[in-house]
N, C-alpha and C positions, 0 to 999 in steps of 0.2 A: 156850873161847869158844863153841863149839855144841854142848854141851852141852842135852841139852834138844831140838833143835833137829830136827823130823821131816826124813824121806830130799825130802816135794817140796821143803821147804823150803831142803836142801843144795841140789837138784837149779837150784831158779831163782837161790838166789844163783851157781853154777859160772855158769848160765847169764847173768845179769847180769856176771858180771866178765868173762868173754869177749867179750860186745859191748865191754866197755869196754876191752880187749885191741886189740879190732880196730880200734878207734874211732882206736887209738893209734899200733896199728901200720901207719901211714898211708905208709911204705917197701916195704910189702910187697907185693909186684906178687898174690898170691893174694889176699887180705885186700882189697886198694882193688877187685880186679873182682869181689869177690863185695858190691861196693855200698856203699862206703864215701863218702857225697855229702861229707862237710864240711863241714854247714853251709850249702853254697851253693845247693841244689834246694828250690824252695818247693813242690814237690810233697807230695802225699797219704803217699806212699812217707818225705819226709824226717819229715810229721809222724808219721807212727809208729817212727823212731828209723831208717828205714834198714834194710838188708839185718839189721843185730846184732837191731834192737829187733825187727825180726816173726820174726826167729826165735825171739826169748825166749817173743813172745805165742803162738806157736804151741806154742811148748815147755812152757812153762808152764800153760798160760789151757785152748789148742784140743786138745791132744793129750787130756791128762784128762779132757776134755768130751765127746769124741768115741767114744774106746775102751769108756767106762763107759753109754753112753748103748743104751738098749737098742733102737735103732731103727738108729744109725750104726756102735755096734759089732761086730754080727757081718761085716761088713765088714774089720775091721781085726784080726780073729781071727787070719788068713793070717799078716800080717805078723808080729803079736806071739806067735805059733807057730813064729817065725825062717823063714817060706820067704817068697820072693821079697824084695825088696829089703829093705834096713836099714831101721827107722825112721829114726832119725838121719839118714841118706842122704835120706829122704822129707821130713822136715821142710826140711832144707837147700834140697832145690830146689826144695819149695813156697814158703819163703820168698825164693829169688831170683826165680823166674817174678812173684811178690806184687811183689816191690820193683820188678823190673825194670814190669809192668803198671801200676803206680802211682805210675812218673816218677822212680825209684831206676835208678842206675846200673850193677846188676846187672845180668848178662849173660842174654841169652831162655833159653839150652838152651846146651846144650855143655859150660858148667863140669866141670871134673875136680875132685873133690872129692879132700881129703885123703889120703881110705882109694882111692881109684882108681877112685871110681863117677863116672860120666860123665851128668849129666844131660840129659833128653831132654825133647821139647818136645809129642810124640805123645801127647794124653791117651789117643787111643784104645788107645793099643799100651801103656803102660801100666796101662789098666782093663780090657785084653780079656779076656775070661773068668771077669769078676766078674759079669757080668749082676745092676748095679746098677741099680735102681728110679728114676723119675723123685722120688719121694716121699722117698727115701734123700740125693739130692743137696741139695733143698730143707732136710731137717733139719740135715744138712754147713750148708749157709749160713745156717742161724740159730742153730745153736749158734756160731758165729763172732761173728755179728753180736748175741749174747746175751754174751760171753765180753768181745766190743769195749765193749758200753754196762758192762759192771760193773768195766773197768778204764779207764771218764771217759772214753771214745775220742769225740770228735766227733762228732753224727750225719749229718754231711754225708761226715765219711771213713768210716764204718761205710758207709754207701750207696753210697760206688765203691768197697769193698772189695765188696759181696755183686755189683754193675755186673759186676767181673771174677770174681769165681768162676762167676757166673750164664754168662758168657760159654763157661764151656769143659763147661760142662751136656751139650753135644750129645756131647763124647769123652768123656764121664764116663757116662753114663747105658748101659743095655742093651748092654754091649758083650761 
C-alpha cells in the first residue's frame, strides 16, 4: 500500500494518524492536557486542529522549511547534530505553548512529555547562547506564515499566529 510512497510522505501520514489517535483518545488524561478542545473552543488554536493539528503543521509544513532554509537553518544545525534538546521534544512544546497562546487547552510550560522532557516556558533559557539575530527571528515568522498561506490556513489566523510568535521575539533574539 506505500509502495511508492517517499520517507516525508510516511512521515505526515504517522503524523496525521496520531492527531487522530489523540483526537480519540479523549480518556486519556495525557493526550486531553496536551489540548485535546473537542470541538467546543472557537478559538484560533481549534481552527488549526488543536494541540494534534499544529503539531502536524509543524511537523510536516515548518520543520522542512526551517532546517533547509539557508537564513533559519544554521540555527537548527545544533539540534539536528543531536545536542541539546530533541527535535521531536521541540516541536511538541512549540506546538502546546501555539495551542495553548491561541485559546487551545494545552498547558503554558510544564508538560512532561512522553520521553520525560518537561517543557519550559523561558524562551530566554532556552535560546541562551544561540546569539540569534533579530533578522533570523523575522524569517522564523514568515516561513510559518508562508507554510500557513500554502496549506489554505486563514489569513486572519496566519496574523495571530505570527501576533504570538512575534510576541516571544524579545527571549528569542540575542540571547
Amino acid at each position: 500500500m506505500l509502495h511508492g510512497v517517499t520517507l516525508r510522505s510516511k512521515r505526515v501520514l504517522v503524523m496525521g494518524l496520531l492527531a487522530a489517535v489523540m483526537a480519540v483518545a479523549a480518556g486519556s488524561p495525557t493526550l486531553t492536557a496536551a489540548g485535546d478542545n473537542k470541538g467546543k473552543n472557537e478559538s484560533v488554536a481549534a481552527d488549526l486542529g488543536g494541540f494534534g493539528g499544529i503539531l502536524n503543521f509543524l511537523d510536516a509544513l515548518v520543520v522542512p522549511a526551517v532546517v533547509t532554509d539557508g537564513v533559519t537553518g544554521p540555527f537548527f544545525a545544533r539540534v539536528l547534530a543531536g545536542k541539546g534538546e530533541a527535535p521531536g521534544d521541540i516541536e511538541q512544546c512549540l506546538a502546546m505553548l501555539l495551542d495553548h497562546d491561541l485559546g487551545g487547552s494545552s498547558p503554558h510550560f510544564g508538560f512532561v512529555l512522553a520521553d520525560g522532557h518537561q517543557c519550559r516556558s523561558s524562551m530566554t533559557e532556552i535560546h541562551r547562547g544561540l546569539n540569534i539575530p533579530d533578522f533570523v527571528v523575522d524569517r522564523f515568522i514568515m516561513i510559518v506564515g508562508m507554510e500557513a498561506q500554502k496549506a489554505h490556513v486563514p489569513d486572519a489566523d496566519i496574523a495571530e499566529v505570527a501576533k504570538v510568535l512575534d510576541r516571544y521575539r524579545g527571549g528569542v533574539r540575542n540571547k
